[in-house]
C-alpha positions in Angstrom: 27.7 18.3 26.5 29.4 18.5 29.9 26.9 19.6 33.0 27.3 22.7 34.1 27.0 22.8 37.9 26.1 26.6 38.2 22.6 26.0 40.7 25.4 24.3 43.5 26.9 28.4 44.3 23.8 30.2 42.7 21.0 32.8 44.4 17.8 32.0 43.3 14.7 34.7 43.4 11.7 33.4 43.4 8.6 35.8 41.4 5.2 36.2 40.4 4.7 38.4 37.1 1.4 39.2 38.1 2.2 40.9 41.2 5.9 42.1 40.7 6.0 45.2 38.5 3.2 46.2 36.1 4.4 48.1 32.7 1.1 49.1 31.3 -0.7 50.1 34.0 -3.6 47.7 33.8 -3.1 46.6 37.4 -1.4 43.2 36.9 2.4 42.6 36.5 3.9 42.0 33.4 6.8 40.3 31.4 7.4 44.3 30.1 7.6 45.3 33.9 10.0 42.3 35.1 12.3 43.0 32.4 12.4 47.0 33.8 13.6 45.5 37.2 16.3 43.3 36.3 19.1 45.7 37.0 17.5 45.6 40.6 17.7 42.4 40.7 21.0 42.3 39.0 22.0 44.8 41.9 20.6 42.8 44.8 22.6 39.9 43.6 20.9 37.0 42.9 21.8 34.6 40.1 18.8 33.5 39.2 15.3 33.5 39.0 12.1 31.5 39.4 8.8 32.3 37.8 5.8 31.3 39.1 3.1 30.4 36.3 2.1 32.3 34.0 0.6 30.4 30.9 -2.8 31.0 30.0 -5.0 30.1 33.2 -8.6 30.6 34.2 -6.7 31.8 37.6 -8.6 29.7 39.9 -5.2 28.8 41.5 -3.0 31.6 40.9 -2.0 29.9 37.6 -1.3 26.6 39.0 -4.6 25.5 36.6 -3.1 25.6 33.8 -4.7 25.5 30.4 -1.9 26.2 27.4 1.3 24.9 28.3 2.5 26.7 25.5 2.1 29.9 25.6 1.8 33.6 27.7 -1.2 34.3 29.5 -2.4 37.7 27.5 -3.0 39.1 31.0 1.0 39.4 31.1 2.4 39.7 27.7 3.1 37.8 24.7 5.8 35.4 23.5 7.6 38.0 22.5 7.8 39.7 25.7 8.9 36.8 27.2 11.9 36.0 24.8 12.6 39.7 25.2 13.1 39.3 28.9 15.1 35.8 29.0 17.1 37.5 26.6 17.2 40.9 28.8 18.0 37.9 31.9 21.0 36.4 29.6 22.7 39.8 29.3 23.1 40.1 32.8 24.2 37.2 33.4 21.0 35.8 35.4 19.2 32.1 34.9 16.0 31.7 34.5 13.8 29.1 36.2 10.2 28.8 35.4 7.2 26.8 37.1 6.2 23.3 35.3 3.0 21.9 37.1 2.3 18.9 35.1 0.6 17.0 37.8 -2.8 18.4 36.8 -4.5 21.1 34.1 -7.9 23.2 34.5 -10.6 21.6 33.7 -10.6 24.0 31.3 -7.6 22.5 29.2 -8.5 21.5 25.7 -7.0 18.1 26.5 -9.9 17.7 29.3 -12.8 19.3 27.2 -12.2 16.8 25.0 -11.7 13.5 27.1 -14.9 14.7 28.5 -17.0 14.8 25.9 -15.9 12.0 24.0 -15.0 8.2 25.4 -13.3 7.7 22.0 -11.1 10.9 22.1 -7.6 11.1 21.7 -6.8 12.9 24.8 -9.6 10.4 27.2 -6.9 8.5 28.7 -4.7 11.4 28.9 -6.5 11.5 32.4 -7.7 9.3 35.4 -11.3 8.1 35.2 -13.4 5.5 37.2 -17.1 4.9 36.6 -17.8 5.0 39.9 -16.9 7.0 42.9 -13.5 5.0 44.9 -14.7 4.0 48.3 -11.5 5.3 49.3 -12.2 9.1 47.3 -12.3 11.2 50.6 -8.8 10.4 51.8 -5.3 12.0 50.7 -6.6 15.1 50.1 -4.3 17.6 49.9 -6.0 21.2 51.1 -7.7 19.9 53.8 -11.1 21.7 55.4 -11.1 23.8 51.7 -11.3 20.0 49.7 -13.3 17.5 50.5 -12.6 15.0 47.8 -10.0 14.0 45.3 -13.2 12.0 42.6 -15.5 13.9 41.4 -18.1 13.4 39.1 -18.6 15.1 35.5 -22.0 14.8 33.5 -20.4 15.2 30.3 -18.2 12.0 31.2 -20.4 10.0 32.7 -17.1 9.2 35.2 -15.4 10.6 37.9 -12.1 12.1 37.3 -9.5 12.2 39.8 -7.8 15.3 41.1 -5.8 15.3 43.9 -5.8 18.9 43.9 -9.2 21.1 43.8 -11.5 19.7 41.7 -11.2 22.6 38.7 -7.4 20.6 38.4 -8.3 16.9 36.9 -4.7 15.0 37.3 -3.0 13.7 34.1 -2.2 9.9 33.7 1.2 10.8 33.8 1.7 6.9 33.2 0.9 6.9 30.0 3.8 7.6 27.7 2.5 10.1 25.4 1.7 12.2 28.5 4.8 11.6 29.1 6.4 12.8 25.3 3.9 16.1 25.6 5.9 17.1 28.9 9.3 16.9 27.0 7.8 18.9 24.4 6.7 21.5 26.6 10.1 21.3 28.6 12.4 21.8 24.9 9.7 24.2 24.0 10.9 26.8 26.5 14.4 25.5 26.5 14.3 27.0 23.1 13.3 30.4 24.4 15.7 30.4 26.9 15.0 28.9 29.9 17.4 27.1 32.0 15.9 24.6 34.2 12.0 24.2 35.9 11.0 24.2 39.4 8.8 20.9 38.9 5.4 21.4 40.9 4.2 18.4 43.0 6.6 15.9 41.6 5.4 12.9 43.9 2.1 12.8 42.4 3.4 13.5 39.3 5.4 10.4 39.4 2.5 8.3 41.7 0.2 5.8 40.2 -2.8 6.6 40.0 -6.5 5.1 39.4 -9.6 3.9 41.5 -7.4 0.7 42.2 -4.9 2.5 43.6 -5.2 1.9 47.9 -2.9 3.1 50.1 1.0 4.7 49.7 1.0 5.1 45.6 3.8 3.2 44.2 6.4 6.1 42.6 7.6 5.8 39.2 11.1 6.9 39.3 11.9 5.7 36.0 10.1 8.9 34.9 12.4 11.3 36.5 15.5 9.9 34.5 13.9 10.3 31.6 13.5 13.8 32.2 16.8 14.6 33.4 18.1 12.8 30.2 16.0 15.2 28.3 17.4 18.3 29.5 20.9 17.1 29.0 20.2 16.1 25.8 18.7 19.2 24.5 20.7 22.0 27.1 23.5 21.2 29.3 23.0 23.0 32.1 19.5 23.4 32.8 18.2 21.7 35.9 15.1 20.7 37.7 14.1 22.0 40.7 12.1 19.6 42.8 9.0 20.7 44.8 8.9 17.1 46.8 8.1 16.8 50.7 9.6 13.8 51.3 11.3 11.7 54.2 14.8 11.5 54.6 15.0 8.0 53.5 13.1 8.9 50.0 15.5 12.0 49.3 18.4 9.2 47.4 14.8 8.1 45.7 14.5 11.4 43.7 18.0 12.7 43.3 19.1 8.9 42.0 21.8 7.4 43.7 23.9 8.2 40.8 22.2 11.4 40.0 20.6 10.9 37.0 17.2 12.0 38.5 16.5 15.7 40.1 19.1 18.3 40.0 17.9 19.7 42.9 15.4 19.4 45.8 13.5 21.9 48.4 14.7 21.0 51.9 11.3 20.7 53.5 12.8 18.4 56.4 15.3 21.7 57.4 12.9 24.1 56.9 10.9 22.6 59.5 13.7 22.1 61.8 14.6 25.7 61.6 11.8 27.1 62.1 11.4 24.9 65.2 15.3 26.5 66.1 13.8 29.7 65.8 10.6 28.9 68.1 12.4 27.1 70.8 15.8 28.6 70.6 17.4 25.1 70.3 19.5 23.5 67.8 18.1 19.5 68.7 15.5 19.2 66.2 17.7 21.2 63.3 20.6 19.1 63.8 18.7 16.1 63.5 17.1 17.1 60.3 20.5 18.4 58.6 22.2 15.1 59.6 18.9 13.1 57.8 19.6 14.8 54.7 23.6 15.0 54.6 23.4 12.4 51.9 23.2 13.3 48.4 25.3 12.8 45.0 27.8 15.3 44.7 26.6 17.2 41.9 23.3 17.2 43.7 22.1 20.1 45.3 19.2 21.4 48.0 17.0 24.3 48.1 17.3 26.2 51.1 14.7 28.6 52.1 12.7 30.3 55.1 9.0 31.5 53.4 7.6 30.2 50.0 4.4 31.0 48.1 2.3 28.7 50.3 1.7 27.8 53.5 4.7 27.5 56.2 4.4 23.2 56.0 4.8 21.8 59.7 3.3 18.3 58.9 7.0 16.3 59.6 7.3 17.5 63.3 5.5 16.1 66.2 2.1 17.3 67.7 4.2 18.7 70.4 6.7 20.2 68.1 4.1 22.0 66.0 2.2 23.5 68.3 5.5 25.6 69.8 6.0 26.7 66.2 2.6 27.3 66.9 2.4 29.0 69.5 5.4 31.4 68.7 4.7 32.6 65.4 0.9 31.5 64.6 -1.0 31.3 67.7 -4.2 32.9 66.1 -6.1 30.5 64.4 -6.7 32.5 60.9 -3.1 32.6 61.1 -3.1 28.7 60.7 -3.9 26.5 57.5 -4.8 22.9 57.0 -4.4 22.0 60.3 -0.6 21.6 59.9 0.5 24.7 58.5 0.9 29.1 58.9 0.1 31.3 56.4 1.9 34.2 57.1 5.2 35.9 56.1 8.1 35.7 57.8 8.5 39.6 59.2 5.2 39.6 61.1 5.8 36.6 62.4 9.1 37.7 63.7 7.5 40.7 65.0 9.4 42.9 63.4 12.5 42.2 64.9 15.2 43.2 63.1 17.4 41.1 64.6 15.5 38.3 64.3 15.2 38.7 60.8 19.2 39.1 60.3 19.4 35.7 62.2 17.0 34.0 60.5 18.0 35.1 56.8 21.9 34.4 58.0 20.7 30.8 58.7 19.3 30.1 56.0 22.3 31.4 53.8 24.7 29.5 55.9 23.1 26.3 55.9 24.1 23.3 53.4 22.4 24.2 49.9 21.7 27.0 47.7 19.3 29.4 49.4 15.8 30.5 47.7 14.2 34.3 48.3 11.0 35.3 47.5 9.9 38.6 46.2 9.8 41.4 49.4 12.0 39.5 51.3 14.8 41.6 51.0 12.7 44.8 52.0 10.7 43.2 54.6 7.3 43.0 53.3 4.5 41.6 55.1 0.9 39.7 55.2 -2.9 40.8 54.7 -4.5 38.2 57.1 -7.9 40.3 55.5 -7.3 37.7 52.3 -8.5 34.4 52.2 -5.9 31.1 52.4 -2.8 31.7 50.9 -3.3 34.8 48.9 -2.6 37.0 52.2 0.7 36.2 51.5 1.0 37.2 47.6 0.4 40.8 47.8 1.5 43.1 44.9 5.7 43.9 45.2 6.0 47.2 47.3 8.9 49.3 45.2 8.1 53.3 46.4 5.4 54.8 48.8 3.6 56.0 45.9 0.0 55.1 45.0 0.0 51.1 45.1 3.3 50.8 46.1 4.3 51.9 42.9 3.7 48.4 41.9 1.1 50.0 39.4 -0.4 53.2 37.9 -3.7 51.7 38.0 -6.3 52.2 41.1 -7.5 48.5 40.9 -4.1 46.2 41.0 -4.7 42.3 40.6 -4.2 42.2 44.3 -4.6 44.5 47.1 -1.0 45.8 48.2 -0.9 46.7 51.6 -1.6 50.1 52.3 -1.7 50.5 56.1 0.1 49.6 59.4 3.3 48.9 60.1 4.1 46.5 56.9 2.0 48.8 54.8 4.3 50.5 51.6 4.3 53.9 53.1 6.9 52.2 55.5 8.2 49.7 53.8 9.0 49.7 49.9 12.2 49.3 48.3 13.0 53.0 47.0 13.3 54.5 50.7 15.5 51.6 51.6 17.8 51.9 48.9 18.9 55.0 50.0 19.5 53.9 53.7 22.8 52.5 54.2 21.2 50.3 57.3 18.5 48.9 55.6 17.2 45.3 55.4 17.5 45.8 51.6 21.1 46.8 52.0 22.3 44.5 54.7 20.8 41.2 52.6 22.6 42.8 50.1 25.8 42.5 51.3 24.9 39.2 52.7 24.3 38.0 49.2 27.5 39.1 48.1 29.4 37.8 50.7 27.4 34.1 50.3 28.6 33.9 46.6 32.5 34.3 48.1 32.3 31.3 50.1 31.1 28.8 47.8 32.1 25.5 50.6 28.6 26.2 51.8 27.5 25.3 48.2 29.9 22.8 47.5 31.4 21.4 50.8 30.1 19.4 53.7 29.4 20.1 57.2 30.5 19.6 60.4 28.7 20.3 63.3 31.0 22.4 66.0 30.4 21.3 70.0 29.3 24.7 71.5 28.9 23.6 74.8 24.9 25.3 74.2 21.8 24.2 73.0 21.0 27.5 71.8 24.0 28.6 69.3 24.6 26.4 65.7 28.3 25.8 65.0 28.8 24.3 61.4 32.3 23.8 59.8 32.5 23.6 56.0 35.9 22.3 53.9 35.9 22.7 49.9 39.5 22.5 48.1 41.5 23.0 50.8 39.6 26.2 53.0 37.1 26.5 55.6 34.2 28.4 56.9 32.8 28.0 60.2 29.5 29.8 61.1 27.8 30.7 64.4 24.2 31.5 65.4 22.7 32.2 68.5 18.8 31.4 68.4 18.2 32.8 72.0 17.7 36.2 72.8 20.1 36.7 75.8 23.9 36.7 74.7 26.1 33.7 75.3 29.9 33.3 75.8 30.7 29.8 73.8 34.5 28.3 73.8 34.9 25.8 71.0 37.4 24.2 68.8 37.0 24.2 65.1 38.0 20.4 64.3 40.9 22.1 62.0 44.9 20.7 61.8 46.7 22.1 64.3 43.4 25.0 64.7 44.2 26.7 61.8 45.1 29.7 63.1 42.5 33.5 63.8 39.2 33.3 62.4 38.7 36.2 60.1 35.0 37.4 60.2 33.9 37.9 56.8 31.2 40.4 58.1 33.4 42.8 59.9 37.2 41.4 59.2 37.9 41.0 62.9 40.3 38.2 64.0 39.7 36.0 66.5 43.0 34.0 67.4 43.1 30.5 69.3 44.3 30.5 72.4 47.5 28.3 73.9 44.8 25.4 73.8 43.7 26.2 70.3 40.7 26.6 71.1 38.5 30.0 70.4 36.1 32.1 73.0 33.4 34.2 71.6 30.6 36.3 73.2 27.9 36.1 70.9 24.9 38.6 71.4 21.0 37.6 71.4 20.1 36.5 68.2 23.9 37.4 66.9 25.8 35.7 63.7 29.2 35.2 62.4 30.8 34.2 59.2 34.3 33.0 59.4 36.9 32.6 57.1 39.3 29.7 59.2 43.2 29.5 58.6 45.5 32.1 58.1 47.6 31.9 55.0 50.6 29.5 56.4 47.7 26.9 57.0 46.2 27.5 53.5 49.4 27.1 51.8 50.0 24.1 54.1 46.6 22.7 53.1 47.3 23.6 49.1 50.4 21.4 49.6 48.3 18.5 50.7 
């Protein structure tokens, strides 16, 4: 089967069930109530969409402790839900991505109860065991100040088991090669109900050694992530996997393969970090740096683009100096931090508000080289409850009316508190006034979406970056088959005239803003001028139709 290359122009949405639309009015979300919002989604405009767990858990870690790969936690439906949605998804045309966090189980897993109680059970070596406790245990942890350790001892055992999450999440030895055969059987397992691809959880530990003898940087298996990508083909053309992997630059070739036979896909932690850095410092230096880094890729490789995510804003890859501006501009409390290297609230709040902050920031991270990633309440706004502890302030219940609970539930004790007060709370922000309010965020992203899937060079093409003549404003060109997009941003807050060239035979003609379909023609120099506002944006469509024809010709 040819791959389809659908993720390289798509929109993806990222979801919880539990806290996106609840059917049956026991205060948590359900597969029932997703299904009832698809033709919002549908309407929005995203392509497809990524659950976040929701296998049978013990909920220690929002699902990420997972203890039945195969099935539905009852909390959200059944099987049969679940096929009913994916099929509900199909119909409309939208993929569905779901969560595979095979790095770890709960303790509570069968596999685990049983290599703990038994030396001689089938499932012992499933995991990572030492008799006694590493010298090196209290290193690499991953949540520090919350874990203190990545050994821990169990009775039953008579070992310490290794975990290099909390300690209810003992790591699998996915070394062992009938791990290994169980994680293909639980990715074709929901192949078969219609899934088309996995955002893969953690996937350097997943592919790390591991064991007490392991010292130091854990040697990666790559070999492991071939395997799975010739799985998928081999059972479904065109499903993908979405890697969750926080590498360096120089590691990125590692995990898409060099000839791509490894990850479809990869989350663009270096970027991230650079933009949000733009966005604190209202200069361009840092970004630039981190989108030239990762310019290399395979062709039918693909990164994630995104702003916020389900954890913690990571700021680890920039300097001392450089985090603490991020700091400083958009966390400077301390509960507002985590880790030590990280911010833990949404992205309104910590834009103030600022509508046109938010328009810039959301038109950067469409614009920039990848597919971009939204999370649920994005599109209306939604914000944080800095009341809840870690990263669960940012994982409140989906605000759809200002009715009782956002109308997320008909229940008066929802799985999470929804925010009921201030200026975030869903009296003022849900998605049913802004719906009806032409000017709304819910509308504008809307139209943003639409017009992202209509230049698919951003997707497909590479970059240039355009010489501005300021530190402040992001010029990038992209060419695919013969046309050209160039987009503008101006991170400061004071408007800025910029002259600039477009790198383009002969100019190319006007610009045609895609936004607005104003023309902006060269002049004798063939160069253009442009006063940009504070925080303003533009989308251009370069060439007029001579030069396309021209170009066609070529």
């Amino acid at each position: 089967m040819i791959e389809d290359l659908w993720y390289k122009n798509a929109v993806i949405y990222c979801l919880s069930v539990g806290t996106f639309m609840d059917a049956n009015g026991d205060g948590i979300g359900d597969f029932s109530g997703l299904e009832r919002r698809l033709d919002y989604l549908v309407g929005l405009g995203v392509t497809a969409l990524w659950l976040m767990p929701f296998q049978p858990s013990p909920m220690r870690d929002n699902g990420y402790d997972v203890s039945d790969y195969y099935g539905v936690d009852p909390r959200y439906g059944t099987l049969g839900d679940f096929v009913a949605f994916t099929h509900a998804a199909k119909q409309r045309g939208l993929k569905v991505l779901i969560d595979l966090v095979v790095n770890h189980t709960s303790d509570r897993h069968p596999w685990f109860q049983s290599a703990r109680s038994d030396p001689d059970s089938p499932t012992r070596d499933w995991y990572v065991w030492s008799k006694t406790k590493p010298p090196h245990a209290d290193s690499g942890v991953v949540f520090p100040g919350v874990q203190k350790t990545t050994w821990t001892y169990d009775r039953a055992a008579r070992a310490y088991y290794f975990h290099r999450f909390y300690d209810f999440q003992p790591d699998l030895n996915t070394a062992n090669p009938r791990v290994q055969a169980e994680i293909l059987k639980i990715m074709g397992f929901w192949i078969q109900l219609g899934v088309s691809g996995f955002r893969m959880d953690a996937v350097p530990f997943v592919i790390a050694e591991k064991g007490p003898e392991v010292t130091g940087a854990p040697v990666e298996q790559f070999g492991m992530l071939r395997q799975f990508r010739e799985f998928l083909q081999w059972r479904q053309g065109d499903a993908i996997i979405l890697a969750e992997a926080n590498v360096l630059p120089r590691q990125d070739l590692d995990y898409f393969g060099e000839d791509a036979d490894r990850m479809h896909m990869m989350f663009n932690f270096q970027v991230n970090q650079g933009l949000f850095h733009a966005l604190a410092t209202a200069t361009t230096e840092r970004l630039l740096d981190c989108l030239e880094k990762t310019r290399a890729r395979p062709a039918s490789a693909q990164w994630a683009q995104f702003l916020r995510n389900h954890d913690e804003l990571d700021l680890g890859r920039l300097s001392a100096e450089e985090r603490e501006a991020v700091f400083a501009a958009f966390g400077p409390d301390p509960d507002m931090q985590l880790y030590g290297r990280g911010i833990r609230r949404r992205l309104p709040p910590m834009l103030s508000g600022d509508r046109r902050r938010l328009e810039l920031a959301y038109s950067l991270m469409f614009t920039l080289p990848g597919t971009p990633v939204l999370r649920y309440g994005d599109e209306i706004g939604m914000g944080d409850d800095l009341r809840l502890p870690e990263r669960e302030c940012a994982r409140t219940p989906m605000q759809w009316s200002d009715e009782p609970e956002g109308g997320f539930t008909k229940s008066a004790r929802p799985v999470a508190p929804p925010i009921r007060s201030g200026p975030y709370g869903y009296p003022h922000v849900n998605a049913a006034v802004q719906r009806h309010d032409p000017n709304s965020l819910l509308n504008w992203l809307e139209r943003i979406i639409r017009m992202r899937k209509e230049v698919p060079e951003i997707g497909w093409g590479d970059f240039t970056v355009l010489r501005t003549g300021a530190e402040s404003v992001l010029g990038l060109r992209y060419e695919w088959r013969n046309n050209a997009v160039v987009c503008l941003h101006n991170l400061a807050a004071e408007p800025i005239e910029i002259r600039f060239a477009t790198g383009l035979p002969g100019e190319g003609g006007a610009l045609t803003d895609l936004l607005t379909g104003e023309r902006n023609p060269p002049d004798e120099s063939g160069r253009h001028t442009l006063l940009l506002e504070g925080y303003g944006y533009r989308w251009y469509r370069a060439g007029g139709l001579d030069y396309l024809l021209k170009r066609s010709e070529v």
